[in-house]
Every structure is written in C-alpha cells, then in structure tokens.
SERO-4910 file (N, C-alpha, C, O; in steps of 0.05 Angstrom, whole numbers):
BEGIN
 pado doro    nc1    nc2    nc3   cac1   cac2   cac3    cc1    cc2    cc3    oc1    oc2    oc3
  Unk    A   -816   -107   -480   -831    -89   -462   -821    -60   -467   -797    -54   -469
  Unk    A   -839    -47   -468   -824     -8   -472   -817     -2   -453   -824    -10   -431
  Unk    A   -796     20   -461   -777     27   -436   -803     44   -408   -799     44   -384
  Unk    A   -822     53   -419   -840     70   -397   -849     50   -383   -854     53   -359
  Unk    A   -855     25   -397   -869      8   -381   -854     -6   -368   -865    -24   -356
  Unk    A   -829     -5   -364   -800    -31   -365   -791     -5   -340   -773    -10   -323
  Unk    A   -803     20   -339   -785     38   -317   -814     46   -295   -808     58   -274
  Unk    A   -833     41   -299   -861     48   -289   -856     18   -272   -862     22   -249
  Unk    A   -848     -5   -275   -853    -28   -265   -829    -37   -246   -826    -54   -229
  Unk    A   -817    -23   -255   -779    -17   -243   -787      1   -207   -779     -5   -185
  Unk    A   -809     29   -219   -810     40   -189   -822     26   -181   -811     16   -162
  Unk    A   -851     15   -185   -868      7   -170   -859    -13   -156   -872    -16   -135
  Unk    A   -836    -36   -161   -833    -48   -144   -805    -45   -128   -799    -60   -110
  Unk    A   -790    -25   -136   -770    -14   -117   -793     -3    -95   -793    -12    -72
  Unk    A   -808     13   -102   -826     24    -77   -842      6    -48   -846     10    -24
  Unk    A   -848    -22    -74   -860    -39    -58   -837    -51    -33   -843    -58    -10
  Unk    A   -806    -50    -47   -789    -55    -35   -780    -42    -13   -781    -55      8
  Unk    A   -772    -18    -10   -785      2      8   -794     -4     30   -782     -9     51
  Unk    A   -831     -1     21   -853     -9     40   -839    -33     56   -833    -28     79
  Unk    A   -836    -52     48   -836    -80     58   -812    -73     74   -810    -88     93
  Unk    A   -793    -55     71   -770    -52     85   -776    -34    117   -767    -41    139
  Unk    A   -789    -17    113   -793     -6    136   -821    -23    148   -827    -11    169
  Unk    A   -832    -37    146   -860    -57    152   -844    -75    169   -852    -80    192
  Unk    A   -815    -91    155   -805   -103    181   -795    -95    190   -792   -111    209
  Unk    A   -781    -74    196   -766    -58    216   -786    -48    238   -779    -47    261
  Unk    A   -815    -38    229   -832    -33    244   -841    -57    265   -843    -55    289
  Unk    A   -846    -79    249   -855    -97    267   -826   -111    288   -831   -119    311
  Unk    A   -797   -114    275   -782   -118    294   -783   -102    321   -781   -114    343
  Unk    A   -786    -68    319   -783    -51    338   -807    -63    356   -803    -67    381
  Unk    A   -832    -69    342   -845    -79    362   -839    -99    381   -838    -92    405
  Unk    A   -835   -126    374   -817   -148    387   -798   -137    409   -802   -145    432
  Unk    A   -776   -117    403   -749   -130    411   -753    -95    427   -767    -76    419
  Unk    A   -739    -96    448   -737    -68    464   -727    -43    455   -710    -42    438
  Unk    A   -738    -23    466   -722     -5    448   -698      3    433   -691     14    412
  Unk    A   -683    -15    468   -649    -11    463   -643    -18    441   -629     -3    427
  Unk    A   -650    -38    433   -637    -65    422   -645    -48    389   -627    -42    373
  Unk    A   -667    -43    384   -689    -33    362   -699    -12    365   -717    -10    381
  Unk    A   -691     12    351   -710     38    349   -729     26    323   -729      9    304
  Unk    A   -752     54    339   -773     47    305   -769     61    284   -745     66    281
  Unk    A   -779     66    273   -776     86    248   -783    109    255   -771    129    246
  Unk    A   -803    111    271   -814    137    286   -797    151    302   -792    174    295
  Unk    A   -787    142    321   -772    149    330   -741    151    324   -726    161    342
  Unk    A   -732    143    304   -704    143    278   -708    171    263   -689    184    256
  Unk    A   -735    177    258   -741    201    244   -742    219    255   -739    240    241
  Unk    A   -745    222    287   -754    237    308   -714    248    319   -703    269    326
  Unk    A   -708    228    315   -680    238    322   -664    242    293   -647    259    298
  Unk    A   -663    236    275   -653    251    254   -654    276    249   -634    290    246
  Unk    A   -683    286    247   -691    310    249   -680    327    269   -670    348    265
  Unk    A   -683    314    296   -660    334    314   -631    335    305   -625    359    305
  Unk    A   -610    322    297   -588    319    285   -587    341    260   -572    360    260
  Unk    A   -601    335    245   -600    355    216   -594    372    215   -582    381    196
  Unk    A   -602    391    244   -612    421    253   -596    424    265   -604    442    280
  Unk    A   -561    414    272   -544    419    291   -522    426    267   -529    419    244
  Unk    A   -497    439    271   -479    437    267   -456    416    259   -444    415    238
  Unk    A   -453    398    285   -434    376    284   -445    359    258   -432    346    242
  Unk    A   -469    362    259   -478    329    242   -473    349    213   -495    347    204
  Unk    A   -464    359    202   -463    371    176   -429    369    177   -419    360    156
  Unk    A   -412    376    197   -386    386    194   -380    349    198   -362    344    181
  Unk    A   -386    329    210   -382    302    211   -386    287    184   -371    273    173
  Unk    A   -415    296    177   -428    285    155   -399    296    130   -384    280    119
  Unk    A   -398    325    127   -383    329    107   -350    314    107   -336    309     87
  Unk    A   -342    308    134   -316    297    145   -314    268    130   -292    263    121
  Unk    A   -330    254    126   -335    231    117   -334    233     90   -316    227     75
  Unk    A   -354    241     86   -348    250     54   -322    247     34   -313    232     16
  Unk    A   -313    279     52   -276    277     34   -260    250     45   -242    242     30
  Unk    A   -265    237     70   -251    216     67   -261    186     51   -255    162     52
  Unk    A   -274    197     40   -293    162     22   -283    174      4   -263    164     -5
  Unk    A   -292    204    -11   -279    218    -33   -248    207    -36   -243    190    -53
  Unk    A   -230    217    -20   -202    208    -30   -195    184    -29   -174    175    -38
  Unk    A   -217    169    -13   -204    147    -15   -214    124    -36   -202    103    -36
  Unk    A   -240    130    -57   -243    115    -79   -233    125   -103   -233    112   -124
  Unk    A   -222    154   -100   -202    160   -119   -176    149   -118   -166    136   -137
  Unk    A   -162    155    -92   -130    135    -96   -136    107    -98   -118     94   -108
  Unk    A   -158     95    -92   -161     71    -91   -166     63   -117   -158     40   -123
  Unk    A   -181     76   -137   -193     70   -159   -169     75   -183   -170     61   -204
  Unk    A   -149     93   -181   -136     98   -196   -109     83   -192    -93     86   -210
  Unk    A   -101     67   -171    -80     56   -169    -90     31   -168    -75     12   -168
  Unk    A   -119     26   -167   -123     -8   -180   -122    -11   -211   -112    -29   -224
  Unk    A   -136     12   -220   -135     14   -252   -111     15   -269   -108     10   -293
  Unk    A    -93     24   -251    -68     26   -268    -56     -3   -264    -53    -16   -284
  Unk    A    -47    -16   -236    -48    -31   -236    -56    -62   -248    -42    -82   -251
  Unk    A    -86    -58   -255    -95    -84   -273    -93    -78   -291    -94    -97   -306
  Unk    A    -90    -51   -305    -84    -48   -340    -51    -56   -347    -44    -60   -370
  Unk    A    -29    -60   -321    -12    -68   -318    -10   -110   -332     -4   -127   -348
  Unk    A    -22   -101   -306    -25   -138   -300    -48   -156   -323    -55   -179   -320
  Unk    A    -54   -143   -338    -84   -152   -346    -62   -156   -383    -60   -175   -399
  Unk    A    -53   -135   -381    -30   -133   -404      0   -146   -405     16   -146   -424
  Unk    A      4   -155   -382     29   -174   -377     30   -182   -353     36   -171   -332
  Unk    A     17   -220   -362     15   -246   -344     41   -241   -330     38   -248   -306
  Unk    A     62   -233   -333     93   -239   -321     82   -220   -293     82   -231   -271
  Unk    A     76   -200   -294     67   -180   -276     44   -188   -268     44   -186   -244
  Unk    A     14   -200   -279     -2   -204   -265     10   -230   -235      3   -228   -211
  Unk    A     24   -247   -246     41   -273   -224     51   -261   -203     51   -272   -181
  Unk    A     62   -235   -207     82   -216   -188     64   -203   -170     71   -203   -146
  Unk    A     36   -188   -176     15   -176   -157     -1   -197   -146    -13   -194   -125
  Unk    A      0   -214   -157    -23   -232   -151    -19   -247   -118    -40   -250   -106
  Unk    A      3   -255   -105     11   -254    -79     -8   -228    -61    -21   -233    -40
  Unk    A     -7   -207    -71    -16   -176    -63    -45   -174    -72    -60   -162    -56
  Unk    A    -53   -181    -90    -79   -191    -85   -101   -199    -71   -124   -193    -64
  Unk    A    -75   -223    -69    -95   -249    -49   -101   -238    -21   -122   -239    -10
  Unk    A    -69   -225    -10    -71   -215     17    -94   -196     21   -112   -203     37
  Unk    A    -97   -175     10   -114   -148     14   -143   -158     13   -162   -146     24
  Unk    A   -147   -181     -2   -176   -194    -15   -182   -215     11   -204   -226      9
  Unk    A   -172   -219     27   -176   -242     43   -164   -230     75   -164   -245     94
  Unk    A   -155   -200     77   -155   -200    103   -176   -183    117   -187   -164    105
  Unk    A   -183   -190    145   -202   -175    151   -194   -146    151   -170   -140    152
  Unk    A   -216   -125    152   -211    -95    151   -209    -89    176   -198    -68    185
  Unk    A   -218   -106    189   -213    -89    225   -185    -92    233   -177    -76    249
  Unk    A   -168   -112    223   -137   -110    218   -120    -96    211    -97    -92    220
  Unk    A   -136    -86    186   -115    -67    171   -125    -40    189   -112    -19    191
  Unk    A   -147    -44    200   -151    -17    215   -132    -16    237   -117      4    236
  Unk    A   -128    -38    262   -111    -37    270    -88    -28    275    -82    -10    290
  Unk    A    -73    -42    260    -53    -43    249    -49    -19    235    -25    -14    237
  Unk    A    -65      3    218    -57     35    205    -60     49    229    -52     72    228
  Unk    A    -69     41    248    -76     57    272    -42     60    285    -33     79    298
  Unk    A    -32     43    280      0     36    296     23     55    274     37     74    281
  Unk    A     22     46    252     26     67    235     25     95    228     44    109    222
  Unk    A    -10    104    227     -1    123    218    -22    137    247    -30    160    240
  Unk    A    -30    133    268    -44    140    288    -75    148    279    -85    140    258
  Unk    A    -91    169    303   -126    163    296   -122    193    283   -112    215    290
  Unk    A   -139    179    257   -151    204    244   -155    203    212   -166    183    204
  Unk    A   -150    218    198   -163    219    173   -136    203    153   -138    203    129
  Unk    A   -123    197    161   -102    189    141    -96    157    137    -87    146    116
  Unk    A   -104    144    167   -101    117    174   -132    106    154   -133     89    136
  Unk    A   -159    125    168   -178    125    154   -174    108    123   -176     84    117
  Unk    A   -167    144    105   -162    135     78   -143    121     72   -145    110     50
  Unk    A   -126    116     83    -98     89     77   -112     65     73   -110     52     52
  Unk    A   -124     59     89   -143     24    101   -163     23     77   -164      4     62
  Unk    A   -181     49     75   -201     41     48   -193     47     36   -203     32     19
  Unk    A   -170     64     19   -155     54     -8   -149     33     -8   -164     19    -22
  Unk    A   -132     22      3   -118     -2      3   -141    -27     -6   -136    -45    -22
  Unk    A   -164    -25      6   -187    -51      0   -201    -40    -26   -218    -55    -34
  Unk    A   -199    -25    -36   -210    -10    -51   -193    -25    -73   -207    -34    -91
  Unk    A   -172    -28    -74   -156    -24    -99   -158    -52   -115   -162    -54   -139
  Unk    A   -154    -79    -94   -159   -103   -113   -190   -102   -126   -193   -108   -150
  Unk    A   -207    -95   -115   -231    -93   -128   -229    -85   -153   -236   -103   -168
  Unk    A   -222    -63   -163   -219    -43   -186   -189    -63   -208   -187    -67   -232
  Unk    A   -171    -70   -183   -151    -87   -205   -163   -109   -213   -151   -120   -231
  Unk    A   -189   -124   -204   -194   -155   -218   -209   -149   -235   -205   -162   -256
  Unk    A   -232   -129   -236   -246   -118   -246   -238   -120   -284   -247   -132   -303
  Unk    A   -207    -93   -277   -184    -85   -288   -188   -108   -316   -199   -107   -337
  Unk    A   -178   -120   -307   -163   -148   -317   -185   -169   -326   -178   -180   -347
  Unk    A   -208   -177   -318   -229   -181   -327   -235   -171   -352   -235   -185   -373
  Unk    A   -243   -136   -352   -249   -129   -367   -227   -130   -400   -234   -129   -424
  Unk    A   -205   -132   -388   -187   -133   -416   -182   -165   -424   -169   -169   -444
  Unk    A   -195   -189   -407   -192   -212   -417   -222   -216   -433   -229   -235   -446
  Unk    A   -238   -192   -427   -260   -204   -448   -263   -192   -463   -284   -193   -476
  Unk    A   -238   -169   -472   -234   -163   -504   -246   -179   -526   -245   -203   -521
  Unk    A   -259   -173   -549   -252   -195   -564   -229   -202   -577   -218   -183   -586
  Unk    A   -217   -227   -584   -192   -233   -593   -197   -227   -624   -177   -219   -636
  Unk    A   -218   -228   -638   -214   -229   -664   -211   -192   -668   -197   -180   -685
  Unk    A   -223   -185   -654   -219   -150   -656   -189   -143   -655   -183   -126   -672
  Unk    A   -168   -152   -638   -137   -141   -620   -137   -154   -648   -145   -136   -664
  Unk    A   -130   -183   -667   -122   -191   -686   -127   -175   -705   -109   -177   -721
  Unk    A   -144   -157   -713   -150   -139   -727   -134   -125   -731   -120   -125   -751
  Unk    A   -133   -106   -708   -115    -88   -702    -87   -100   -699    -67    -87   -691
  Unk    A    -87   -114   -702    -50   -127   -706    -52   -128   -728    -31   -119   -737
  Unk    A    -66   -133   -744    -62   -144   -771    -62   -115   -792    -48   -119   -812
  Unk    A    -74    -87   -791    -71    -72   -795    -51    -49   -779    -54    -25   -776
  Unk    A    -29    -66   -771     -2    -56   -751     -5    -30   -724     11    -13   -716
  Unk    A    -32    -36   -715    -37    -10   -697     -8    -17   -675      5    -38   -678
  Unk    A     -4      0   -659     10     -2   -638      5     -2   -607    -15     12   -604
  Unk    A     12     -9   -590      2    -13   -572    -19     14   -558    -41     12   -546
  Unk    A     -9     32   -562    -20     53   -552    -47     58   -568    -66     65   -554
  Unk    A    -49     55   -594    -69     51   -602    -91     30   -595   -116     32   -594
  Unk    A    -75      8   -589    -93    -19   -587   -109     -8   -558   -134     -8   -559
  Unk    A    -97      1   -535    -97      8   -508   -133     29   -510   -155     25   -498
  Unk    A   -124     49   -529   -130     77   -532   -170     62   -542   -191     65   -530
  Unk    A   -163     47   -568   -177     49   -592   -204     23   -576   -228     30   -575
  Unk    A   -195     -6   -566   -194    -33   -565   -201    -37   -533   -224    -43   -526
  Unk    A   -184    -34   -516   -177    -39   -490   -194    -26   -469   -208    -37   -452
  Unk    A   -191     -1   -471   -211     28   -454   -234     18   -455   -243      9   -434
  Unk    A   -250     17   -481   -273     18   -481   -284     -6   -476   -307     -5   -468
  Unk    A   -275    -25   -480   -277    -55   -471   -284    -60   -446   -303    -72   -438
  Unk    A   -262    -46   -427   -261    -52   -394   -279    -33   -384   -280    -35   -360
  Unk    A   -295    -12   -393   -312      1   -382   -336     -1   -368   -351     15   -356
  Unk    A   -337    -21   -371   -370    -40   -363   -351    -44   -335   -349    -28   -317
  Unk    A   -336    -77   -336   -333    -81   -318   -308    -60   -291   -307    -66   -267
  Unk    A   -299    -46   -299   -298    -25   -286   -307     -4   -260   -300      6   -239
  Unk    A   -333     -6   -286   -362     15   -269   -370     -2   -246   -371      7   -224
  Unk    A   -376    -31   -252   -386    -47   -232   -354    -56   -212   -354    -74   -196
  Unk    A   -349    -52   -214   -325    -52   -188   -323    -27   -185   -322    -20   -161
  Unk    A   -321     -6   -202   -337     27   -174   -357     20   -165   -361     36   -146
  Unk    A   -376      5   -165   -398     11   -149   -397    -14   -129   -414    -16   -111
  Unk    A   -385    -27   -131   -383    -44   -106   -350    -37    -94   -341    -56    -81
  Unk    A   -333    -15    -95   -313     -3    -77   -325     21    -70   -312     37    -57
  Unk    A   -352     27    -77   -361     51    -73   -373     41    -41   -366     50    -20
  Unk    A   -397     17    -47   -415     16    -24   -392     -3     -1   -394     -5     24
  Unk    A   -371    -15    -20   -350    -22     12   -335      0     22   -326      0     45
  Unk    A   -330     24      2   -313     41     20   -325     52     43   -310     53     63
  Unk    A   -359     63     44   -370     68     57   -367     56     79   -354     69     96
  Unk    A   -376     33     85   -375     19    110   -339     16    120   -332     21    143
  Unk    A   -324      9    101   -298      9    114   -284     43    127   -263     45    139
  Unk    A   -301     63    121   -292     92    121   -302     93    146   -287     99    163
  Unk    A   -331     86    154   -346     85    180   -330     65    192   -333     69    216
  Unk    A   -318     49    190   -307     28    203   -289     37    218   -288     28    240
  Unk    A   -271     56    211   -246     57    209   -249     82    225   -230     84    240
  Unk    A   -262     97    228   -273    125    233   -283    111    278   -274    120    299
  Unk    A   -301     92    273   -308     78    292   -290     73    304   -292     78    328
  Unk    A   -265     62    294   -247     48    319   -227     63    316   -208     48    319
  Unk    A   -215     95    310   -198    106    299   -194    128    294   -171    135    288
  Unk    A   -225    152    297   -217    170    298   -234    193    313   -247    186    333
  Unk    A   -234    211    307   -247    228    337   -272    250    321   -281    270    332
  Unk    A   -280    240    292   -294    252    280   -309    241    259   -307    217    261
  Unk    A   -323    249    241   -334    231    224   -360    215    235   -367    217    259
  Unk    A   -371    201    217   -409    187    217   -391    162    243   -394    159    267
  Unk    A   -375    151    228   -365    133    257   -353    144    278   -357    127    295
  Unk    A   -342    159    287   -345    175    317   -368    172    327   -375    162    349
  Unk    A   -390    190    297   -409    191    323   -435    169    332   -454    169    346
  Unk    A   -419    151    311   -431    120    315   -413    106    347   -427     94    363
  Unk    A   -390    107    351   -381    100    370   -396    115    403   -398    103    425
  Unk    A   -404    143    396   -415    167    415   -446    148    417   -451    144    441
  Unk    A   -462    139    404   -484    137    405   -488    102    418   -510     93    426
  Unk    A   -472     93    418   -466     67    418   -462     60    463   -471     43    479
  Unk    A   -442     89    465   -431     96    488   -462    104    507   -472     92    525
  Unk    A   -470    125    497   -488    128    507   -518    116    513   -534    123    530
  Unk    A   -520     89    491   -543     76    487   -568     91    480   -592     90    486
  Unk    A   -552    107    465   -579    131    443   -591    104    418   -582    107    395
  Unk    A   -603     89    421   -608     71    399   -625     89    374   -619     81    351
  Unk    A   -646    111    376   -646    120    359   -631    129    344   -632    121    321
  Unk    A   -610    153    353   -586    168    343   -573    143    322   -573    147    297
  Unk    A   -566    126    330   -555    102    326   -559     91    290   -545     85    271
  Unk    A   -593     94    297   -605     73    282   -610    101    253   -617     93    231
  Unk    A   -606    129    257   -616    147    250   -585    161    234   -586    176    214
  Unk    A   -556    151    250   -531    151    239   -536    125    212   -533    132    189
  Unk    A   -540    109    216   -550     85    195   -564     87    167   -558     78    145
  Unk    A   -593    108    179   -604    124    157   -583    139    140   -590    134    117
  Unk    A   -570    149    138   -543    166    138   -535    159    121   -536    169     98
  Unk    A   -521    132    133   -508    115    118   -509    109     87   -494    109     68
  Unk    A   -541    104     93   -559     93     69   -564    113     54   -560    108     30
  Unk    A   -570    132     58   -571    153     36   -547    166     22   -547    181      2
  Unk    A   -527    158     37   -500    172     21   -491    148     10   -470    149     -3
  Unk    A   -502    126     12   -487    103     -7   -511    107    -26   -504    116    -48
  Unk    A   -534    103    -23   -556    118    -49   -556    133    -68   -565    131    -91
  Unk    A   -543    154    -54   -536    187    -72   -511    169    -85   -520    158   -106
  Unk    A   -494    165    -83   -469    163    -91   -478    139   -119   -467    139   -140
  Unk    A   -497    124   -112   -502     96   -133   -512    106   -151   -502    106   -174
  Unk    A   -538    119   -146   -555    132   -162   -555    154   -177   -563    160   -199
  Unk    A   -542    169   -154   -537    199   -175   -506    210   -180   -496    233   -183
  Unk    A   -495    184   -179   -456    197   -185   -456    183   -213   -455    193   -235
  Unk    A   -457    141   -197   -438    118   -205   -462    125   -233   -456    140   -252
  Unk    A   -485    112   -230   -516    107   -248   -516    124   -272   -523    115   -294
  Unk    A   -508    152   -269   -516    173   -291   -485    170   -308   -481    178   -331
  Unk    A   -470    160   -297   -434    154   -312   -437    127   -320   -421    121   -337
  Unk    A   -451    110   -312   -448     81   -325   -466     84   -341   -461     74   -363
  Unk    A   -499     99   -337   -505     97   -358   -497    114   -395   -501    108   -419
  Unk    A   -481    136   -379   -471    156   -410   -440    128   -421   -436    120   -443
  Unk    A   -430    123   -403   -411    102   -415   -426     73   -435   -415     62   -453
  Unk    A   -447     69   -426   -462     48   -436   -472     62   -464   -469     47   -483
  Unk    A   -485     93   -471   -503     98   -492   -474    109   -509   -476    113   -533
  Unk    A   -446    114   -497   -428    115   -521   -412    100   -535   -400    103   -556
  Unk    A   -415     73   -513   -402     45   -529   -419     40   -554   -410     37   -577
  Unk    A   -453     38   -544   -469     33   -571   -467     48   -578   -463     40   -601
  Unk    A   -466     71   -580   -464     96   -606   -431     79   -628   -423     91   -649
***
C-alpha cells in the first residue's frame, strides 16, 4: 500500500476514533448525572474559562518541569543502569531484587511513603516518578542489547574491536528501538504518576487542582483537568517521543 494511502487511511480512522470517543462520553453524560459525568459541552465550557486565568498556565507549566525532570533522571539512570546489567549477568542478578520491587509496588505507596521523607511538594513529586520511571527504561535497556545480533558482536570480536567500540559501533544503535518504546510508555506513566503524586502531595500542579475540583464537586473543571491531561500526554507522544523515534528509525536504515 503507498505511504499517502497507508497515512490518508491512518487519519481517517484515528478520526473515526475520536468521533466514537466523544459519541460515548456524550451518551454516558446523558445516562448518569451530572456529578458523576460532565458532557463534552459543558467540559469545553469550563476549559475555556480555565485557559483565560492565570493559575491554570502557572499549574499547567508546574507540571510540566516536574514530568520534565522526572523522565530525564528517570530515563538516564535506567539507561545507564541496563547498559550496566544488560552487559554483565553478575550485575544484572544484583539489580534484579530492585527491579522486581519498584515494578510490582503500588505508586500510591511510594507516594506515601516520599511524602514522610522528603514532605509535599515538587521533590517527593519527582523522586516517586523517577523512581517508576527507571525499571521501565532498564528492561527495555537490556532487551534491547539481548537482541543484538550475535553473529554481528562475533564480527566485531573477530576483527579485535574493543569494548568501547563494540558499545559505540553494535550496542547503541541496536537498543534504540526498544528504548524509544519504553520512553513512551515512562512518558504516558509519568504523567499520571506526576498527577498522582501532585493529588495526594502537593499544593500545586494539574493534581492540586484535580484534588480542588474533586473538593468542590466542579465535575466539569474535573473532567476538563482530564482534557489536560490528554493533550499533554498527546503533545509529548506525537510531537516530542514520534518525530525522535521516527529520525532514529530513518538513520538505522540509512
């Protein structure tokens, strides 16, 4: 199929997807009471008031730098990490205890619990979503360097490269695929764990004023903080992770 027709067929049914998305949300609002369900109409009706304020830009941006630093420390201390472990089993046995824990405990715990540590605000925040952030990016890590090919590393042994070469030349470009796809799934969990954490934890940020709207039984505000949500995990997939996975993808084939 050609790519115009293979990307013409790509919107039309993302769009249809869309449609069908706000069609049941429309018809739930009808069903279920307002509280419980804003419509879209009225989600739009209060966004629009929000946009035009102050707080929701200085909150909106608050969030931001804390998802920002926190899929950077998170991303770069998993990566080093599984290029560790991915390159020596003796060390992968040693993290792997640390692994298991961070991969299997709930986040409202570690929220908790950083709350006792480091108290409410932007630091407990980014502590909790680094921290979940990071096995993602380390299995990823390690994946990606176990599906090297072996006859390629023998290559390069056999013509005496050195490790730094093998790392540099072999290894990098190998793990780059699976990589990208563990940014983009620590991307759309940091999100929700940043709001999470923000919600039970701090006095600013999209979750503050998810906790504020919650308090008050503003179910639009609510449902219209949500919209929010969705568009900064959108922007971030589409126009950060998407345009970097795809230039990493057209220089491997090059």
């Amino acid at each position: 199929m050609p790519a115009v027709n293979l990307l013409n067929t790509k919107t039309r049914y993302g769009l249809m997807g869309v449609c069908l998305f706000f069609l049941a949300w429309q018809a739930l609002s009808t069903i279920f009471h307002e509280i419980i369900i804003a419509s879209p109409a009225d989600t739009l009706l209060s966004l629009i008031e929000m946009v035009q304020t102050v707080d929701f830009w200085k909150n909106v941006g608050i969030t931001i730098g804390r998802f920002g630093l926190s899929l950077l420390f998170g991303s770069l201390v998993g990566f080093v990490l599984g290029l560790v472990a991915g390159l020596n089993k003796k060390m992968r046995w040693l993290f792997e205890p640390f692994r298991w824990s961070l991969m299997t405990m709930p986040p409202v715990v570690l929220v908790v619990v950083s709350m006792i540590w480091f108290g409410m605000g932007s630091i407990q925040t980014i502590f909790v979503t680094a921290l979940l952030i990071i096995p993602i990016i380390y299995v990823n890590t390690i994946e990606g360097i176990e599906a090297v090919d072996a006859s390629i590393l023998e290559m390069g042994r056999v013509y005496k490269a050195n490790s730094r070469m093998l790392l540099k030349e072999i290894y990098l470009p190998g793990i780059g695929g699976p990589v990208l796809a563990g940014l983009t799934l620590s991307a759309g969990l940091g999100i929700r764990i940043v709001v999470l954490a923000e919600l039970l934890g701090a006095y600013s940020g999209i979750g503050y004023e998810f906790s504020l709207a919650r308090t008050n039984l503003d179910t639009p505000a609510l449902f219209a903080w949500i919209m929010v949500c969705l568009f900064l995990g959108g922007f971030v997939d589409l126009g950060i992770l998407n345009p970097i996975r795809n230039h990493i993808m057209r220089w491997k084939a090059e």
